[in-house]
N, CA, C and O atoms as a GROMACS GRO file, in nm:
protein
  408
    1UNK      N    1   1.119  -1.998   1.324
    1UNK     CA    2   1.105  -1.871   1.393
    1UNK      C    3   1.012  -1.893   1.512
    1UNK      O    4   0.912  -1.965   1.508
    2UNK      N    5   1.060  -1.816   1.632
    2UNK     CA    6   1.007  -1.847   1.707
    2UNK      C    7   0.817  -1.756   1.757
    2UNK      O    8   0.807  -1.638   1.721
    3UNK      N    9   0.744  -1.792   1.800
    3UNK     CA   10   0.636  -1.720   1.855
    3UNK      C   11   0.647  -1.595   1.866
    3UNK      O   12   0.575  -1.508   1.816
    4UNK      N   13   0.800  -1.577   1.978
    4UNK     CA   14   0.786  -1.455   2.051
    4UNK      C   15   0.858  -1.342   1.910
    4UNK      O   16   0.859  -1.219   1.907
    5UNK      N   17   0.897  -1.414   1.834
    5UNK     CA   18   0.993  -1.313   1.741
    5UNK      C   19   0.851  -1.275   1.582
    5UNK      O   20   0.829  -1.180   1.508
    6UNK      N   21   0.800  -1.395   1.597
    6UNK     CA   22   0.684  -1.359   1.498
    6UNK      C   23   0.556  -1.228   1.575
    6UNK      O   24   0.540  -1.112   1.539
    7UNK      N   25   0.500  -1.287   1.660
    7UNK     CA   26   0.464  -1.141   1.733
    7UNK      C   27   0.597  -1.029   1.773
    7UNK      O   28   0.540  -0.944   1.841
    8UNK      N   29   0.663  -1.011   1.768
    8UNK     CA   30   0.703  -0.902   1.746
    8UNK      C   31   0.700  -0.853   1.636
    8UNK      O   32   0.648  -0.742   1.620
    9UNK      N   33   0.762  -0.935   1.515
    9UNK     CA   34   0.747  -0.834   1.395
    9UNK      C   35   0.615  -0.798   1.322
    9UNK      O   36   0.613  -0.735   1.216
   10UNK      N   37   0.502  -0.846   1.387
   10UNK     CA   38   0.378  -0.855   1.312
   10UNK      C   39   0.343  -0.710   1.429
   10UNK      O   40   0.240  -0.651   1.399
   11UNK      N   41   0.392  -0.672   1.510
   11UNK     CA   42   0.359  -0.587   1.604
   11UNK      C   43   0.423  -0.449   1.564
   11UNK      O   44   0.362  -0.346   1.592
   12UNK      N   45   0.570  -0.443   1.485
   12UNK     CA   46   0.609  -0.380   1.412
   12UNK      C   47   0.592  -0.342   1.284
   12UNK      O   48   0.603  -0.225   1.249
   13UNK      N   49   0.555  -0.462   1.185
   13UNK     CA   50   0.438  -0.403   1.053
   13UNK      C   51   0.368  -0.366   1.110
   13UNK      O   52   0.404  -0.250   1.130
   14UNK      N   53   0.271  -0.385   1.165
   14UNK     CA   54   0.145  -0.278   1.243
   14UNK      C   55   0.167  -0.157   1.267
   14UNK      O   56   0.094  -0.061   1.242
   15UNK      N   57   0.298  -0.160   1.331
   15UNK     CA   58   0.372  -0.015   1.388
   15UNK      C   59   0.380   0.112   1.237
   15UNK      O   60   0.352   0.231   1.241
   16UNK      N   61   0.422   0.038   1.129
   16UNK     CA   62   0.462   0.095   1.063
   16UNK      C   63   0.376   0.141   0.944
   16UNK      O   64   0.360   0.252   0.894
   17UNK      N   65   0.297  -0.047   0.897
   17UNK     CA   66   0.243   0.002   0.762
   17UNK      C   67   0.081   0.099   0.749
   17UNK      O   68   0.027   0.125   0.642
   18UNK      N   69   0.043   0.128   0.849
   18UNK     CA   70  -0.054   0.289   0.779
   18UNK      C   71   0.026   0.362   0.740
   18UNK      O   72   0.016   0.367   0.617
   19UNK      N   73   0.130   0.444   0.787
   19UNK     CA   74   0.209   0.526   0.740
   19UNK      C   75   0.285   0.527   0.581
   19UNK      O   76   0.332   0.617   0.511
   20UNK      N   77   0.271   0.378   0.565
   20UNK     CA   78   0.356   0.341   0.483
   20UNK      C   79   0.255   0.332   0.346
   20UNK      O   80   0.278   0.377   0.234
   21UNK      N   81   0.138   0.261   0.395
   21UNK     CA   82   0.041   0.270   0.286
   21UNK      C   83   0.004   0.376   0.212
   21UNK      O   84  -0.013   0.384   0.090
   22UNK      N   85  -0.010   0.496   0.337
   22UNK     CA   86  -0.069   0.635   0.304
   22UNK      C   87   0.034   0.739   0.246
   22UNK      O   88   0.008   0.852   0.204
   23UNK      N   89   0.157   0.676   0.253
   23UNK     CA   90   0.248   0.757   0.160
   23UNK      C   91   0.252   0.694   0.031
   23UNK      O   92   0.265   0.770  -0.066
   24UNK      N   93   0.244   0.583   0.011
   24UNK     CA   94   0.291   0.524  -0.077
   24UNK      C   95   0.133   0.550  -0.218
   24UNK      O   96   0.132   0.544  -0.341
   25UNK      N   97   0.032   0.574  -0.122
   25UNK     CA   98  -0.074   0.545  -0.208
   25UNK      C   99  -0.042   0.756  -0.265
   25UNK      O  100  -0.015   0.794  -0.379
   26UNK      N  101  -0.059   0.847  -0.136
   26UNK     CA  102  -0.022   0.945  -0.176
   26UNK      C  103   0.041   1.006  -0.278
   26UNK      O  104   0.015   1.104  -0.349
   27UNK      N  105   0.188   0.873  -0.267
   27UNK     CA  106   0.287   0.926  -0.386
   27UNK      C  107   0.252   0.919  -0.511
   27UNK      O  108   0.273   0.992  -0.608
   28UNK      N  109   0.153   0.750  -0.486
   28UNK     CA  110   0.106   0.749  -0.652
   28UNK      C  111  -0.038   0.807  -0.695
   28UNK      O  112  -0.083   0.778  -0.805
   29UNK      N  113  -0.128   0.912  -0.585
   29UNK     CA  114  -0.206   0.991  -0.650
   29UNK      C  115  -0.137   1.127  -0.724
   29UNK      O  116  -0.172   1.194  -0.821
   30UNK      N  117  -0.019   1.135  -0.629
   30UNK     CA  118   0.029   1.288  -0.713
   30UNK      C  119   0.068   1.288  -0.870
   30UNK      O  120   0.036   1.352  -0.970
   31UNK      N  121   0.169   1.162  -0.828
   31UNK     CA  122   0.259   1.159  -0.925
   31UNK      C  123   0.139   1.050  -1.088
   31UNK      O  124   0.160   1.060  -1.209
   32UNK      N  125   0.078   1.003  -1.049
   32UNK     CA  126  -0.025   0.990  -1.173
   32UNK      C  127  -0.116   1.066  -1.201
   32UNK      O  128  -0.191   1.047  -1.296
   33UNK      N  129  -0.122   1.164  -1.121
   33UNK     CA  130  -0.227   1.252  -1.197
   33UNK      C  131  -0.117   1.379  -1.282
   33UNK      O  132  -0.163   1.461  -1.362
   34UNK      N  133  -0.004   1.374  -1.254
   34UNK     CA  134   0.085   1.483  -1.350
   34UNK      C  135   0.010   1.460  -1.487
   34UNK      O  136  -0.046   1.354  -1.512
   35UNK      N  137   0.013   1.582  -1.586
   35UNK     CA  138   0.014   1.591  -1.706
   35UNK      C  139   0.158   1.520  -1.801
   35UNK      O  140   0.280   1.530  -1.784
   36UNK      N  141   0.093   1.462  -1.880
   36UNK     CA  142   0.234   1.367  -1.977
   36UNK      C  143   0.230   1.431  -2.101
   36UNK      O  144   0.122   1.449  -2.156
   37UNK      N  145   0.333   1.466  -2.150
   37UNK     CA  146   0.333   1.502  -2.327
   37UNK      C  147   0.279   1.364  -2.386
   37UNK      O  148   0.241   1.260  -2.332
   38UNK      N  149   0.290   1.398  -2.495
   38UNK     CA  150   0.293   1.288  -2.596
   38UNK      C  151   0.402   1.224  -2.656
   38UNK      O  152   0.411   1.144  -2.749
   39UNK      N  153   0.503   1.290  -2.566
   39UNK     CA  154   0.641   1.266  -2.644
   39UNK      C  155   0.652   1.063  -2.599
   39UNK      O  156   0.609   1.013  -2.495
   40UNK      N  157   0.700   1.011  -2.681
   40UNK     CA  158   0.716   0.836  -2.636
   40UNK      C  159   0.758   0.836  -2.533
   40UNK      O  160   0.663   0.824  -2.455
   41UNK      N  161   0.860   0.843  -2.476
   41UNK     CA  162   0.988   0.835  -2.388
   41UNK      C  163   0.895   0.875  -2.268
   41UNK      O  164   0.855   0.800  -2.178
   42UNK      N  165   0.875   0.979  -2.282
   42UNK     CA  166   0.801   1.090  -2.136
   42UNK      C  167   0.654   0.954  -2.099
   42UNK      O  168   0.632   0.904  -1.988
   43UNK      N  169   0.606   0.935  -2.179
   43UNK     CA  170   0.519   0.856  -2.129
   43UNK      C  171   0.476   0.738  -2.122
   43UNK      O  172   0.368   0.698  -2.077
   44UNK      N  173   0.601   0.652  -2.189
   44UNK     CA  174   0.650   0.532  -2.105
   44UNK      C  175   0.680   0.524  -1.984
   44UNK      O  176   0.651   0.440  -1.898
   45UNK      N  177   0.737   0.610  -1.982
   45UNK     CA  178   0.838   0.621  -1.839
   45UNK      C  179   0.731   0.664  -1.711
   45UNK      O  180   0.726   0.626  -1.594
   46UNK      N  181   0.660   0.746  -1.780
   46UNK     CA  182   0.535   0.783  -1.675
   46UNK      C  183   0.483   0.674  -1.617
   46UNK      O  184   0.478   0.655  -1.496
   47UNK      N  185   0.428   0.575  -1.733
   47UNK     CA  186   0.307   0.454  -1.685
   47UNK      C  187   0.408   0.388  -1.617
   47UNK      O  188   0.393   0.353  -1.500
   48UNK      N  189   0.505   0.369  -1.678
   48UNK     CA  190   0.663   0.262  -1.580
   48UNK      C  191   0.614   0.304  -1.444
   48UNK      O  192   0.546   0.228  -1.376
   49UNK      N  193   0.650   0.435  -1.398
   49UNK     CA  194   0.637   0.472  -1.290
   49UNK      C  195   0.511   0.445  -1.213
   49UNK      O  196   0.496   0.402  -1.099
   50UNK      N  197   0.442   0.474  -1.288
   50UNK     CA  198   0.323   0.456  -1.194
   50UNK      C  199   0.266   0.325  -1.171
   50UNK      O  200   0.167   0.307  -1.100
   51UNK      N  201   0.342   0.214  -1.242
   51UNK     CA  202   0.277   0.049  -1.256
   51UNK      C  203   0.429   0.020  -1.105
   51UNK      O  204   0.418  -0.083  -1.040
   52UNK      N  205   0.526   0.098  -1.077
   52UNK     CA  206   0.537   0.044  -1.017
   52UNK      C  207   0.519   0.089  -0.888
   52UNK      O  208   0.513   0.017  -0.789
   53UNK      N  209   0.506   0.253  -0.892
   53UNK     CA  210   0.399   0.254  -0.721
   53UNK      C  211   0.325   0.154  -0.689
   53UNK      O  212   0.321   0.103  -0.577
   54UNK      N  213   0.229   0.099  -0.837
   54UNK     CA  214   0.144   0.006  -0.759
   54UNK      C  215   0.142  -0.103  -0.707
   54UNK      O  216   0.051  -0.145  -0.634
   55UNK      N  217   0.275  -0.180  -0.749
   55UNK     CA  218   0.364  -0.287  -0.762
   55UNK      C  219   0.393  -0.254  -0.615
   55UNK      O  220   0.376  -0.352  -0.542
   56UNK      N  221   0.441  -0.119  -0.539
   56UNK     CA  222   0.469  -0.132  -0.425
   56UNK      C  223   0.346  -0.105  -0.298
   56UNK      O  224   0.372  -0.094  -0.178
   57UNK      N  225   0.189  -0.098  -0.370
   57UNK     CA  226   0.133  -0.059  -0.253
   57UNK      C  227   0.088  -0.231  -0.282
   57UNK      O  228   0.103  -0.302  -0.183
   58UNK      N  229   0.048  -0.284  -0.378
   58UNK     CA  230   0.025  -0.401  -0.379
   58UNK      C  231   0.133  -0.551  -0.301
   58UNK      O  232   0.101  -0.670  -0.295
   59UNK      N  233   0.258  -0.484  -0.253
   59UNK     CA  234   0.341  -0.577  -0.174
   59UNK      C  235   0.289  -0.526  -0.015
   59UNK      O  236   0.269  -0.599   0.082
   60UNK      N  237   0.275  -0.367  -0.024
   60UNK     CA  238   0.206  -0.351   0.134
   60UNK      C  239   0.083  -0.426   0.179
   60UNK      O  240   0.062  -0.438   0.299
   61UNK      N  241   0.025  -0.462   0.114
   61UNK     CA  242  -0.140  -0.523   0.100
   61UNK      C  243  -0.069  -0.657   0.140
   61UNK      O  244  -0.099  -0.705   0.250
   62UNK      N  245   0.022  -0.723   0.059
   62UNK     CA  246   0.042  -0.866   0.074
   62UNK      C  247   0.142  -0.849   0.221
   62UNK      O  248   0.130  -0.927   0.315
   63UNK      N  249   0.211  -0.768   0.221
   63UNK     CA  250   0.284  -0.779   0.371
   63UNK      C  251   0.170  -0.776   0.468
   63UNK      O  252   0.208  -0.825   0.575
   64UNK      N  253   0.047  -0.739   0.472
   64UNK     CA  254  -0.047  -0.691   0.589
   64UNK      C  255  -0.121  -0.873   0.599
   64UNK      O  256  -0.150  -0.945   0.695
   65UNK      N  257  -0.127  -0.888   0.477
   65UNK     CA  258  -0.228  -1.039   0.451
   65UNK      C  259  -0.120  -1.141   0.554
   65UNK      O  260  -0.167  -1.212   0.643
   66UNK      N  261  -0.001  -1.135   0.530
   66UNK     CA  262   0.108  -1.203   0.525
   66UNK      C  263   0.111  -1.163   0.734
   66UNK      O  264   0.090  -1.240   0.828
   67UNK      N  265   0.135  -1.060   0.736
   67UNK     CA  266   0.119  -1.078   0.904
   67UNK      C  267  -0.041  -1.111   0.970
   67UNK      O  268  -0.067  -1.167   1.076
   68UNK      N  269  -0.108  -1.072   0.900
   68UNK     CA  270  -0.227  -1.108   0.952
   68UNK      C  271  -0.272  -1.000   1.033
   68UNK      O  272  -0.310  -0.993   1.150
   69UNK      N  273  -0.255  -0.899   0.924
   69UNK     CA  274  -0.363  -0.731   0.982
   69UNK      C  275  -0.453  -0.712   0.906
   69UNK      O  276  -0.468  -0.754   0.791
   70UNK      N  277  -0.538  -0.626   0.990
   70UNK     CA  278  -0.499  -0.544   1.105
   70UNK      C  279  -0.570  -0.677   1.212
   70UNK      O  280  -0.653  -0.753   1.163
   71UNK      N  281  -0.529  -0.692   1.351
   71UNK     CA  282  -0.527  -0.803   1.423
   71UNK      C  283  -0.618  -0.745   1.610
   71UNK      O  284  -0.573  -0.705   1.717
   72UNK      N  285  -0.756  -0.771   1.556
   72UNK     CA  286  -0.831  -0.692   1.656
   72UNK      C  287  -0.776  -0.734   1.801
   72UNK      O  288  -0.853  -0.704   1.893
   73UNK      N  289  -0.648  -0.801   1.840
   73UNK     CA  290  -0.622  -0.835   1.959
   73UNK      C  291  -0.476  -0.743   2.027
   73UNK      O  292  -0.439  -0.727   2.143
   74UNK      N  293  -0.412  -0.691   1.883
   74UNK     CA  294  -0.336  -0.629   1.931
   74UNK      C  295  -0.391  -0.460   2.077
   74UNK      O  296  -0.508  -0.424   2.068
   75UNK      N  297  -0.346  -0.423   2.132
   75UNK     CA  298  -0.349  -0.358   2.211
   75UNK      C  299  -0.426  -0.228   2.197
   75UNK      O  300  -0.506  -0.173   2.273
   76UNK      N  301  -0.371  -0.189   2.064
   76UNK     CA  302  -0.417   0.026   1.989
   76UNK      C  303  -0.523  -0.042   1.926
   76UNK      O  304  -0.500  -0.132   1.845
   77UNK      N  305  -0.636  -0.006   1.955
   77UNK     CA  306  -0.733  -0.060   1.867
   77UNK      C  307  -0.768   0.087   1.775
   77UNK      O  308  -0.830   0.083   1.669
   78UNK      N  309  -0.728   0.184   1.822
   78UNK     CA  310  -0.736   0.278   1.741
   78UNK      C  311  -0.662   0.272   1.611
   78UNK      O  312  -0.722   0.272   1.503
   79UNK      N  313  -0.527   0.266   1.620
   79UNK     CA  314  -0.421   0.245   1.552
   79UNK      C  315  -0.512   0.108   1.445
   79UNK      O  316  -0.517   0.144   1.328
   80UNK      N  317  -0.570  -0.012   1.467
   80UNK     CA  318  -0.633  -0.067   1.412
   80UNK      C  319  -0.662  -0.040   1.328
   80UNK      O  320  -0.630  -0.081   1.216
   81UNK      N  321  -0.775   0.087   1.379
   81UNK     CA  322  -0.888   0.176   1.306
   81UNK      C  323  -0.810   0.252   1.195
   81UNK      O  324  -0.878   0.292   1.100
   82UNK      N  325  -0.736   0.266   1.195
   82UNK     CA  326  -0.624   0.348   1.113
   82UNK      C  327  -0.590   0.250   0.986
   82UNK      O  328  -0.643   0.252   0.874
   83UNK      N  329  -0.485   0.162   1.037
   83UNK     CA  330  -0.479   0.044   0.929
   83UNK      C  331  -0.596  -0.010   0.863
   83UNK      O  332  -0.609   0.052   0.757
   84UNK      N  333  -0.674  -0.083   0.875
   84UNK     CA  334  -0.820  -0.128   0.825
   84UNK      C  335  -0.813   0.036   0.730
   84UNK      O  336  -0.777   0.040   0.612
   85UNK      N  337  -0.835   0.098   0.770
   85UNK     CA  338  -0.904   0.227   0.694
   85UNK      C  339  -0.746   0.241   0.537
   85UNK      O  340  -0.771   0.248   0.417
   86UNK      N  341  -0.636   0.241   0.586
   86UNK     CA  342  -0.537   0.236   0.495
   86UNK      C  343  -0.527   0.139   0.403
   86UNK      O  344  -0.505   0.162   0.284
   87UNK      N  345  -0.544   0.008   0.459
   87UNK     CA  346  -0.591  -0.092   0.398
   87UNK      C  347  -0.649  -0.120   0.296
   87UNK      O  348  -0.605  -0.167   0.191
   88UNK      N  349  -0.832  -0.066   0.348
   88UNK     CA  350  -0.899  -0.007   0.224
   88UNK      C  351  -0.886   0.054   0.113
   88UNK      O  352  -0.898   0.029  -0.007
   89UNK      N  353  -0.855   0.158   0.195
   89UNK     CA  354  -0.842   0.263   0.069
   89UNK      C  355  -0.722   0.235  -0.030
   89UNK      O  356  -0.716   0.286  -0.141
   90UNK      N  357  -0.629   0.152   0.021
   90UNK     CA  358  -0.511   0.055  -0.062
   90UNK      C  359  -0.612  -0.020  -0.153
   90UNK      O  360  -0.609   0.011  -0.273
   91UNK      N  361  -0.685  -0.097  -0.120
   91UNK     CA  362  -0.783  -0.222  -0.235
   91UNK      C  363  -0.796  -0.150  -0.327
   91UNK      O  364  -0.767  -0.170  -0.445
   92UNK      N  365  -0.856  -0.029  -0.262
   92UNK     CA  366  -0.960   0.021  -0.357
   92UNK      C  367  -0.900   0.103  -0.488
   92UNK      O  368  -0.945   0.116  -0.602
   93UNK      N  369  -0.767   0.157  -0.416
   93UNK     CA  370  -0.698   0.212  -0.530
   93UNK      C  371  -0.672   0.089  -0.625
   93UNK      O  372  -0.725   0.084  -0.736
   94UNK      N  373  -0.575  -0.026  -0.570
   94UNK     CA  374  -0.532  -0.076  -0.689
   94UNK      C  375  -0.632  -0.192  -0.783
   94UNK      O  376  -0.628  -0.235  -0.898
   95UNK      N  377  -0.729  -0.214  -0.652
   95UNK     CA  378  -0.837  -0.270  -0.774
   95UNK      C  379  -0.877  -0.142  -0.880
   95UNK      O  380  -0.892  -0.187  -0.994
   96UNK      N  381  -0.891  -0.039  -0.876
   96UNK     CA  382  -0.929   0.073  -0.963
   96UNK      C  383  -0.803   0.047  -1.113
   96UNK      O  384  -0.828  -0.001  -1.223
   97UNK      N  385  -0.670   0.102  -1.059
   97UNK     CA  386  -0.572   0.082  -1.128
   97UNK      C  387  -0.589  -0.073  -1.217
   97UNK      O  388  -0.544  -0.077  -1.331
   98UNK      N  389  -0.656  -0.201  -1.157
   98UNK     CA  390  -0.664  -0.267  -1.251
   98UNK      C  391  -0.740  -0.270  -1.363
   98UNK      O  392  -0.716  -0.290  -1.482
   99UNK      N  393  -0.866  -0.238  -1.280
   99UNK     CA  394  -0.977  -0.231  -1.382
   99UNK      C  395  -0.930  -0.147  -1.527
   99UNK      O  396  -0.971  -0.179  -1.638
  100UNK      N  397  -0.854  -0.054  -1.505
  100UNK     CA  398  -0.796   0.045  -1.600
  100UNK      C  399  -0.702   0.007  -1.683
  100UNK      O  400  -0.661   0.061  -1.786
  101UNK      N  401  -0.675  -0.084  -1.633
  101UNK     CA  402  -0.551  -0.165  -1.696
  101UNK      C  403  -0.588  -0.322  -1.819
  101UNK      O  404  -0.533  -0.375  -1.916
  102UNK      N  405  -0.713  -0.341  -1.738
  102UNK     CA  406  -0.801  -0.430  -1.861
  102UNK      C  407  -0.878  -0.381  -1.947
  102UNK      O  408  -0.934  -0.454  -2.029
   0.00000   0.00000   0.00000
């Protein structure tokens, strides 16, 4: 792959993943804090769900590592400021979710 095609797509994850983090982390504050019966089924299916929001904010984290964000040379340094901050608050959730999980 060439230079010019790797800066582009590392310019396009940038483009995309705050948005992507902050929904994704969103989806899994709503949807794990629902109330679960006790019924088996209902709350298998719950933790299912919610191990794999995290499964997907934890591939956003590795897509960001993987382009090498947030990248203080790109241009929006605001936009930066944004990611870094999504970023975070990504760690912090799923290191939490682990700790909970040991």
């Amino acid at each position: 792959m060439s230079t010019k095609i790797e800066d582009l797509s590392r310019m396009q994850i940038a483009g995309f993943l705050p948005e992507a983090i902050r929904t994704a982390l969103n989806s899994y504050q709503h949807f794990s804090s629902k109330t679960v019966s006790d019924e088996e089924k209902e709350f298998k299916d719950h933790h299912n769900a919610c191990k794999v929001a995290i499964s997907h904010i934890d591939l956003l984290l590795k897509l960001a590592r993987w382009a090498d964000l947030p990248d203080g040379d790109l241009a929006d340094k605001n936009h930066q400021k944004v990611l870094v901050a999504a970023i975070e608050e990504a760690e912090i959730e799923l290191k939490g979710y682990e700790e909970q999980e040991a």
